[in-house]
Steps between C-alpha positions, in 0.01 A plus 500: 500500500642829627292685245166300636578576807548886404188497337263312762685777715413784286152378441402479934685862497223640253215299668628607814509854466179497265278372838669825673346718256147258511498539888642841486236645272223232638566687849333826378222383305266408799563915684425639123201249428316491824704627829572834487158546289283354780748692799366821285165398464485511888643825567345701235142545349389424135557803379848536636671113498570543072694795547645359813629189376646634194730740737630174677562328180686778314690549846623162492558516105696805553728283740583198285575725237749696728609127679568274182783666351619654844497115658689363175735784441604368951547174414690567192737683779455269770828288609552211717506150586125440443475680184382778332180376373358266784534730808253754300270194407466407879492803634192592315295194554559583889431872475203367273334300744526722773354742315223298389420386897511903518236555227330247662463677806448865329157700648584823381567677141819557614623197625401354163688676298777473718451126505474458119807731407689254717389196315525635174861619580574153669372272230668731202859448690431121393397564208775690414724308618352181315522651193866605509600148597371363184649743310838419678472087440287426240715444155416754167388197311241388750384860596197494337342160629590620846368848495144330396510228785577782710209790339245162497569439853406844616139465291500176678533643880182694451327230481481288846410863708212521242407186568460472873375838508199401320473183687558660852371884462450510895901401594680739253732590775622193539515425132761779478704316708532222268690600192711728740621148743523340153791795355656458849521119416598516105754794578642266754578226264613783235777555692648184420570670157833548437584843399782637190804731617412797556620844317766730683273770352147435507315817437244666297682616222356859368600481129462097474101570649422741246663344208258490153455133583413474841238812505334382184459115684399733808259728270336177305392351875378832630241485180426153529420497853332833420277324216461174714312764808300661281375177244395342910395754632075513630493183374177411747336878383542388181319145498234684716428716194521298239419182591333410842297829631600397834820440739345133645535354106789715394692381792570166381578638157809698596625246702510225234682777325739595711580114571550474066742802498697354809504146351630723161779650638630187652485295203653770264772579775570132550506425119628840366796509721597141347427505190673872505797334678531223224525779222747723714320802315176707681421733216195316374376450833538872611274580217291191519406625849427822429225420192379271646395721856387733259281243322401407817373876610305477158281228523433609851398840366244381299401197756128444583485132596685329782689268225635784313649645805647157612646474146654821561620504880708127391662666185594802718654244711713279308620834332558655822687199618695468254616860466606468851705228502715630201514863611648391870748252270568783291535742851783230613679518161600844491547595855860457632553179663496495861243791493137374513406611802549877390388457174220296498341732775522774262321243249232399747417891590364493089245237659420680794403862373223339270341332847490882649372699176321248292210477672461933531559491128221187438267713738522826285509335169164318588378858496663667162255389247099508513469165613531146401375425161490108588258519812338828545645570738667840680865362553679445114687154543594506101686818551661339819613211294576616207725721662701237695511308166686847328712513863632104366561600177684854596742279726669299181655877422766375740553224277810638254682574795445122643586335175844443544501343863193348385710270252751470766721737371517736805753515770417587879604869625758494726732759705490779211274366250784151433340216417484262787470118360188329612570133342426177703921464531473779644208398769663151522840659628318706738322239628848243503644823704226528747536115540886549585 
């Protein structure tokens, strides 16, 4: 009965913190997909609002990636009687809806920048903060199940802004607002969570963050993510060229894929993470996730029907989501216990740099070749793809250095490189402590 209980416990804890990251991520989809695009559209002319936009965008990339691990590496710190995870996760929702309401309000270039660096910043303290507190409750053995609940759920909170966007273009103001009221409400509830002891020491450790294992798990995401931006990328160019003539029919087309490769990820996170967590070992995965992206990339190189390019947009997300959900597994593993926040910023900033120079890489590789032997046309898409495809298979280099944690042979980094244990006795005496 006590272990049911545990478990039922353990279980709302990874739901829980899985709708922070769902209504944490949800809460800048609508800005990217529609509000800051239409705020530039206003202020700038046609030939100006591309380059425009793009500024903002990178502006407010440039921020999470500073944010996440600055956010996670506080909290790791933070002492006192609420915590050091939840006052972070609050904090940000607040700061996140205020800065919405401000982005809202924005009339000037300025203002929106300002605006978005604050919501960006905001929303990534959550994040952050999210992310270490699964690291610091959720048991070895049951790592992997929880890290895809928690990747699906952040496909997932894309989904509703998309949604009423497209069903209410006119109010997209007050559709940011939603997801935003919805973090404030989820976070709220979150901090029911109760949270492990907390390390006397709780710090970024130099020579435990550039250990063999950590920057080869942080070196195999950076090329993932880097392959996963460039295989996407001018996906609606792309169908326009090879398969519709026009944006009115190619519209639909993207979006149906798009929709596949979201559904992908989810399932493979959801059922990758378990069935990962069942064998207790992620090399296959790691590997399966990687071939199969670059699979993915191929049969979207050489794509010139819509159902080709479905086929390939749902393989590149079940392989995606799978990979995911065993690399942030793998991520809690090896870094010392107590020390998510810190850690898995660095690991998120390997996601982040692909969002800034992916699509400036996509853009110039477009132009290497003498055009695309598919379609005709100017821009090369095989050479695009093919090229993220190589990108997938370059990142299982990391793999020899990964084996051993992989199999679950490697020890977290602590103070000076010790190995810190990481087992669920471990995370259940934490958790009886906090409970004292």
């Amino acid at each position: 009965m006590p272990r049911e209980r545990s478990n039922r416990s353990e279980r709302r804890t990874v739901l829980l913190l899985a709708a922070v990251n769902l209504v944490g991520l949800g809460s800048l989809t609508t800005p990217v997909m529609a509000g800051i695009p239409l705020k530039i559209d206003a202020l700038f002319g046609a030939d100006q609002r591309a380059g425009a936009l793009a500024l903002v965008l990178a502006i407010g990339s440039v921020a999470a990636l500073i944010a996440n691990p600055v956010f996670g590496a506080l909290s790791d710190r933070t002492r006192g009687r609420f915590g050091r995870r939840r006052p972070w996760m609050l904090a940000g929702a607040v700061a996140g809806i205020i800065g919405i309401v401000a982005l809202s309000a924005a009339e000037s270039f300025a203002a929106i920048i300002a605006a978005w660096v604050c919501v960006q910043v905001a929303f990534n303290a959550t994040l952050a903060a999210a992310a270490a507190l699964l690291a610091d409750v959720v048991p070895e053995e049951r790592r992997a199940a929880a890290s895809g609940i928690f990747t699906a759920a952040a496909f997932l909170g894309v989904l509703p802004p998309l949604v009423l966007t497209a069903l209410l273009p006119r109010q997209v103001d007050l559709i940011a607002l939603v997801m935003p009221a919805l973090a404030l409400a989820v976070v709220g509830v979150a901090l029911t969570i109760r949270e492990s002891a907390a390390s006397d020491r709780a710090r970024l450790d130099l020579r435990a963050a550039m250990s063999p294992t950590f920057v080869a798990l942080w070196l195999q995401r950076l090329g993932m993510q880097s392959a996963l931006g460039l295989t996407t990328a001018f996906t609606l160019y792309m169908v326009i060229d090879r398969m519709t003539g026009d944006a009115v029919g190619a519209t639909p087309v993207a979006m149906i894929a798009t929709l596949l490769g979201g559904a992908g990820v989810v399932v493979g996170a959801g059922a990758g993470g378990a069935w990962a967590s069942r064998r207790g070992r992620y090399l296959a995965f790691l590997v399966a996730g990687a071939l199969g992206l670059a699979g993915a990339a191929t049969i979207r190189a050489f794509a010139d029907a819509p159902v080709a390019l479905w086929t390939a947009t749902t393989l590149g997300g079940l392989a995606v989501g799978v990979y995911l959900a065993v690399n942030l597994a793998l991520a809690m593993r090896v870094i010392p216990q107590g020390r998510g926040g810190a850690y898995l910023g660095v690991l998120n900033a390997a996601e982040t740099i692909p969002q800034i120079f992916a699509p400036m890489v996509a853009a110039m590789l477009l132009h290497v070749g003498a055009g695309d032997p598919i379609s005709g046309a100017a821009d090369d898409y095989m050479l695009l793809y093919l090229t993220g495809a190589l990108v997938a298979v370059l990142s299982l280099a990391a793999i020899p250095a990964l084996r051993r944690a992989a199999h679950g042979g490697g020890p977290d980094l602590g103070d000076s490189g010790a190995p810190v244990a990481s087992s669920s006795d471990d995370a259940n005496e934490g958790a009886t402590s906090s409970r004292r």
